[in-house]
C-alpha positions, 0 to 999 in steps of 0.5 A: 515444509521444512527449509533451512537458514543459509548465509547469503553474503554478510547476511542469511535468507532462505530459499521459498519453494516455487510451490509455496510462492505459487499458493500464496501468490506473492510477487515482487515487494513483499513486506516483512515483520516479525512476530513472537517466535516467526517472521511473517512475509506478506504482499505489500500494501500499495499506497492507496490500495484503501482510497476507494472505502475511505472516500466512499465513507467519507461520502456517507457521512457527508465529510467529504466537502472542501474545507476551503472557501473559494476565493472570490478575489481572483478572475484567473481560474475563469478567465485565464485557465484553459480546461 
């Protein structure tokens, strides 16, 4: 499929066939870099789009206690706070 490169203001862009939006599936933000030669257009990464692997591994590995000591100075998280 060919497209051509068009100014768009002070800037130039080209138009994406609904067809190929389709196929590809792409929405909303999408993220763009380039490489040798093409600029690559893919959906974006959400921030915590890994979290769950991440954390599962952690668990594994048994990397995922506290690393801070609860403090046994203070009442307040027993008598004050309210669950």
């Amino acid at each position: 499929m060919k497209t051509r490169i068009v100014r768009i203001g002070n800037s130039q862009g080209i138009r994406i066939p609904k067809s190929l939006l389709e196929q590809s599936r792409l929405t909303g933000e999408v993220e763009l870099f380039a490489r040798e030669g093409m600029v690559v257009v893919r959906a974006l990464d959400h921030p915590r789009a890994r979290w769950a692997d991440a954390f599962s591994t952690m668990a594994k590995r048994g990397d995922d206690r506290l690393r801070d000591v609860p403090s046994s100075t203070s009442t307040w998280d027993d008598g004050e706070w309210t669950w």
